[in-house]
C-alpha positions as CSV (number, residue, x, y, z in Angstrom):
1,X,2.1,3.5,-6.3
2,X,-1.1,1.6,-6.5
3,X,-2.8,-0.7,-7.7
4,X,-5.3,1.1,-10.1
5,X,-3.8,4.6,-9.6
6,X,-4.2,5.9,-12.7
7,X,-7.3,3.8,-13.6
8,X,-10.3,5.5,-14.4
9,X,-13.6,4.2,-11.3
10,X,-15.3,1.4,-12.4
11,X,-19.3,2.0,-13.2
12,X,-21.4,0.1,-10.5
13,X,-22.8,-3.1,-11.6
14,X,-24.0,-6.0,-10.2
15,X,-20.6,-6.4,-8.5
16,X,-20.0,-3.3,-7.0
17,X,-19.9,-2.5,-3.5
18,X,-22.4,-0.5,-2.4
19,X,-22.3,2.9,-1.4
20,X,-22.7,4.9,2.1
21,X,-25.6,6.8,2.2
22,X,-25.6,10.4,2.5
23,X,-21.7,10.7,1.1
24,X,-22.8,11.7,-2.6
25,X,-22.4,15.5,-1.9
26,X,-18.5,14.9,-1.7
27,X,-18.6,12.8,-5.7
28,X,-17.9,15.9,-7.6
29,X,-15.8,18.1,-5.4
30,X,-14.1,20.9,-7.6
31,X,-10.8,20.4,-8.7
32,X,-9.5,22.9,-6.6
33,X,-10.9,21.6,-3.4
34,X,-9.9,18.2,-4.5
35,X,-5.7,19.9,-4.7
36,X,-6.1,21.5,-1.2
37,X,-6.7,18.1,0.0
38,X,-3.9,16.3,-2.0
39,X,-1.4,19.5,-0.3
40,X,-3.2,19.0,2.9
41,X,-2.6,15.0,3.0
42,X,1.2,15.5,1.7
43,X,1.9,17.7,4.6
44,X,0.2,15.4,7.1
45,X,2.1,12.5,5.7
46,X,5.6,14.3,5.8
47,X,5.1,15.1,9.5
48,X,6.5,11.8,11.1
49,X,9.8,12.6,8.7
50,X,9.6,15.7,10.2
51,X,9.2,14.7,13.8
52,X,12.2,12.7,13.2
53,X,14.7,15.5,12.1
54,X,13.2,17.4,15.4
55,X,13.8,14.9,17.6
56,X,17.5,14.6,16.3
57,X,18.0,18.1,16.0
58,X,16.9,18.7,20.1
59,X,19.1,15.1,21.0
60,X,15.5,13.3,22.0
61,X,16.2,9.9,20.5
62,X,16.3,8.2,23.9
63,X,19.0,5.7,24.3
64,X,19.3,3.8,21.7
65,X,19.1,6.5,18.6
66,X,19.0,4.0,15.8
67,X,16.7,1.3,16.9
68,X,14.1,4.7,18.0
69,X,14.8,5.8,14.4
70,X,14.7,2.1,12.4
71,X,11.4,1.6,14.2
72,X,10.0,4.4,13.6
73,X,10.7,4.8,9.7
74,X,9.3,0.7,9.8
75,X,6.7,2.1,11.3
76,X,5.8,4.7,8.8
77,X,6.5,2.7,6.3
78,X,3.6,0.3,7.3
79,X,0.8,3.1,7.8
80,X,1.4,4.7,4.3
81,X,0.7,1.4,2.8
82,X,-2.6,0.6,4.6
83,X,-3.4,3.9,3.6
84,X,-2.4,3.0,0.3
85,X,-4.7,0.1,0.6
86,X,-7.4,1.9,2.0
87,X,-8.0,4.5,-0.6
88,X,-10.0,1.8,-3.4
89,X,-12.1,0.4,-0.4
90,X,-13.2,3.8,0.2
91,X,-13.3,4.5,-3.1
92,X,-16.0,2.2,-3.5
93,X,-18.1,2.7,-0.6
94,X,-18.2,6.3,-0.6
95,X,-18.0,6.7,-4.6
96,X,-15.8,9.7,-4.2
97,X,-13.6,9.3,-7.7
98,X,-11.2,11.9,-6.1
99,X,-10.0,9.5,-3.7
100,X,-7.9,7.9,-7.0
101,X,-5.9,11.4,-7.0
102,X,-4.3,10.9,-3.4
103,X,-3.2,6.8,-4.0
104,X,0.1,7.9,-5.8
105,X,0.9,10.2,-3.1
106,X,0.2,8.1,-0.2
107,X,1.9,5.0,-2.1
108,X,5.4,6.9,-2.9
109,X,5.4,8.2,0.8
110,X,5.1,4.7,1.6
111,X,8.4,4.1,-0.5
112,X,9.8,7.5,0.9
113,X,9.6,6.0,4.3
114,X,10.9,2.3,3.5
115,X,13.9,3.7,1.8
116,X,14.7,5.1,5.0
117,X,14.5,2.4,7.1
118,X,16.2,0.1,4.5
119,X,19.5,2.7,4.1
120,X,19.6,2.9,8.4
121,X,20.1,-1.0,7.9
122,X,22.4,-1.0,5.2
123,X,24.2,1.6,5.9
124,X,23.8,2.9,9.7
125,X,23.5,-1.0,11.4
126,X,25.6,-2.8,8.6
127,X,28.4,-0.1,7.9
128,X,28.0,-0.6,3.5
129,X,29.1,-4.3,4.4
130,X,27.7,-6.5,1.8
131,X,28.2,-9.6,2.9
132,X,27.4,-9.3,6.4
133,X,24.4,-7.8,4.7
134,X,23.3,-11.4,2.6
135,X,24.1,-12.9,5.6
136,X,21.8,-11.0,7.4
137,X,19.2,-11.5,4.6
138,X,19.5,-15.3,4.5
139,X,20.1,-16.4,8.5
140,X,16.9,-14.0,10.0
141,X,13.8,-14.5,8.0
142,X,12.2,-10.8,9.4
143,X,15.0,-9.6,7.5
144,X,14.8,-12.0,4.2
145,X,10.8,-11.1,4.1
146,X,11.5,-7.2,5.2
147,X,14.4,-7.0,2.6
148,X,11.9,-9.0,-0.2
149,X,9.1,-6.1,0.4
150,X,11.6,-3.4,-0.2
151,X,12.8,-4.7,-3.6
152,X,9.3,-5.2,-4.3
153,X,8.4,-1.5,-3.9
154,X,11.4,-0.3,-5.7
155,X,9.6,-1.1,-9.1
156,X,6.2,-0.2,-8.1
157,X,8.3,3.5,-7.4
158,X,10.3,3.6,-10.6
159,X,6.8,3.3,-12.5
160,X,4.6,5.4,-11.0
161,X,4.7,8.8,-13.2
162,X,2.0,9.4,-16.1
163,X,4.9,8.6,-18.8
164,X,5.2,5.2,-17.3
165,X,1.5,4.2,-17.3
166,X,1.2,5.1,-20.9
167,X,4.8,3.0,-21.7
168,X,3.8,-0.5,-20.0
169,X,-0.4,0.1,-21.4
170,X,-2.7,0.1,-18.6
171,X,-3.2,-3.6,-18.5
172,X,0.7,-4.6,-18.1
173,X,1.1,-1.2,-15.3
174,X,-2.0,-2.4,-13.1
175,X,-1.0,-6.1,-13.3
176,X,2.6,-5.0,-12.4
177,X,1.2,-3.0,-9.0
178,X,-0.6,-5.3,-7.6
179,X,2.6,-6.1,-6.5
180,X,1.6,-3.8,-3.4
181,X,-0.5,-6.5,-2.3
182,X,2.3,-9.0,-1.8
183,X,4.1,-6.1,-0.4
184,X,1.7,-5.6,2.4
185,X,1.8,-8.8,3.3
186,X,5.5,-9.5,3.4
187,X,5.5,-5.8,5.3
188,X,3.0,-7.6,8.0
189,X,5.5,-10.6,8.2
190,X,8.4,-8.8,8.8
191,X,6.5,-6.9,12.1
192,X,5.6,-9.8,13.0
193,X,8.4,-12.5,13.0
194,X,11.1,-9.2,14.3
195,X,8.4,-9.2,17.3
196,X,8.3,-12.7,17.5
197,X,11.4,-13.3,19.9
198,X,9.6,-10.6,22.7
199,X,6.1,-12.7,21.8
200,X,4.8,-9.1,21.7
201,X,2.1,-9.2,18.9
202,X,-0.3,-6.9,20.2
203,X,0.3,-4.2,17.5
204,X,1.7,-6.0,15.0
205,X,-1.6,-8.2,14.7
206,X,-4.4,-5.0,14.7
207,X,-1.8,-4.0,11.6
208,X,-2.3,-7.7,10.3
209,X,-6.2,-7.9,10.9
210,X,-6.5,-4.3,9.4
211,X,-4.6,-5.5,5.9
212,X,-6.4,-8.9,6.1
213,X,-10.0,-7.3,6.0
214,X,-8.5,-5.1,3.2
215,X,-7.4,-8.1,1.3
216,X,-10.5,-9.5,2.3
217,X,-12.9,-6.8,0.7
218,X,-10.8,-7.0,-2.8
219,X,-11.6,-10.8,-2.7
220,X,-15.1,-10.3,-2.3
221,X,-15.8,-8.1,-4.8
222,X,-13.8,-10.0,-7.2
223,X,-15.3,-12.8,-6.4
224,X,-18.9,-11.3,-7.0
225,X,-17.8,-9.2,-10.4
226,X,-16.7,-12.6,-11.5
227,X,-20.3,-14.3,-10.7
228,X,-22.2,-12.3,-12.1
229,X,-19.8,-11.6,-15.3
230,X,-20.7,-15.6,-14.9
231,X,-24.4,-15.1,-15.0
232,X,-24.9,-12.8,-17.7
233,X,-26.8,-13.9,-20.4
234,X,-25.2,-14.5,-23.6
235,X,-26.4,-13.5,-27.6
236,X,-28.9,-16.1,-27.2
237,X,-30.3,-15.1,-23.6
238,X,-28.8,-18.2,-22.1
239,X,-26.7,-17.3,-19.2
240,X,-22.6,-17.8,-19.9
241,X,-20.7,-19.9,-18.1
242,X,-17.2,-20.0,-17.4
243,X,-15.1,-22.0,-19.2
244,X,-12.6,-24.8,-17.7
245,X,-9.8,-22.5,-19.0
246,X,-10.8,-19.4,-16.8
């Protein structure tokens, strides 16, 4: 789940970010290496799951198991998609291709990790109940935006295999995931408003400047691919400008 998972890296041009020096060595890593690191990064990420089934197996939940349990899966939840985020940033600044290979991964894990925090609500806190449920979803708004993100990220899921890429076309399957950017931010929201009623917003808001300056790079380069597309010059050598319809 990404937003240009299985896009192929965009040559550098007169947009592009530019690069780190000294980072070229690691461009054409052998496919091999590059699977280690995919395994190596899967286990890492699968370590807070398993942390969790420790920490119940051994009775070390503290003293309120759920609310240790419901945080920590939120938690989770929000790390796997800055690190979702992170991957085309770093992409671009590094021009390591490879990076592309571990967005999925890190993106489903993401889900993996939302899906249980969403069932401890539903079915843990709430008991199944639908309607208390919708009530909950309409009267607290960390739980309308929290509950908005998860839907969200149940298509981005559902499409994420090679068979779906090739279904929707590439256009239609990138324009669909970008969907992860709305997600982040209703993710951020949903931190912050449930920490709202403490006025505790130390964490939540290194999580909210870390996903802004994200946000912020994607901007920028857009912005810049889109002035110099702009600038270009044309058949006759005149540059092209955009149109009022653009």
């Amino acid at each position: 789940m990404g937003e240009r998972d299985m896009a192929p890296p965009s040559r550098a041009g007169k947009g592009a970010a530019p690069r780190v020096a000294g980072l070229g060595g690691f461009a054409g890593l052998r496919p091999e290496r590059v699977r280690q690191i995919w395994i190596g990064l899967w286990i890492v990420a699968l370590l807070p799951f398993l942390r969790l089934l420790y920490l119940g197996a051994t009775n070390q939940f503290g003293a309120n198991p759920l609310e240790f349990v419901t945080r920590s899966t939120g938690t989770w939840t929000l790390v796997m998609l800055c690190a979702t985020l992170t991957v085309t940033p770093l992409r671009r600044l590094t021009g390591w291709p490879w990076l592309l290979r571990l967005r999925r991964m890190l993106g489903l894990f993401a889900f993996f990790y939302g899906l249980q925090h969403f069932l401890l609500w539903i079915g843990v806190d709430r008991g199944f109940d639908l309607a208390y449920m919708l009530k909950d979803v309409g009267k607290r708004p960390f739980i309308t935006v929290g509950f908005a993100a998860f839907m969200l990220m149940i298509p981005l899921a559902l499409t994420s295999t090679n068979g779906m890429v090739r279904r929707l076309g590439g256009r239609r399957w990138q324009a669909l995931h970008r969907l992860v950017y709305a997600i982040a931010v209703l993710a951020i929201l949903h931190y912050w408003w449930h920490k709202a009623g403490k006025h505790d917003f130390g964490v939540v808001s290194r999580y909210a400047a870390y996903v802004a300056v994200l946000l912020g790079m994607r901007l920028w380069w857009a912005w810049r691919g889109r002035v110099s597309a702009t600038r270009a010059p044309g058949p006759s050598g005149a540059a092209v400008r955009p149109s009022l319809r653009e």
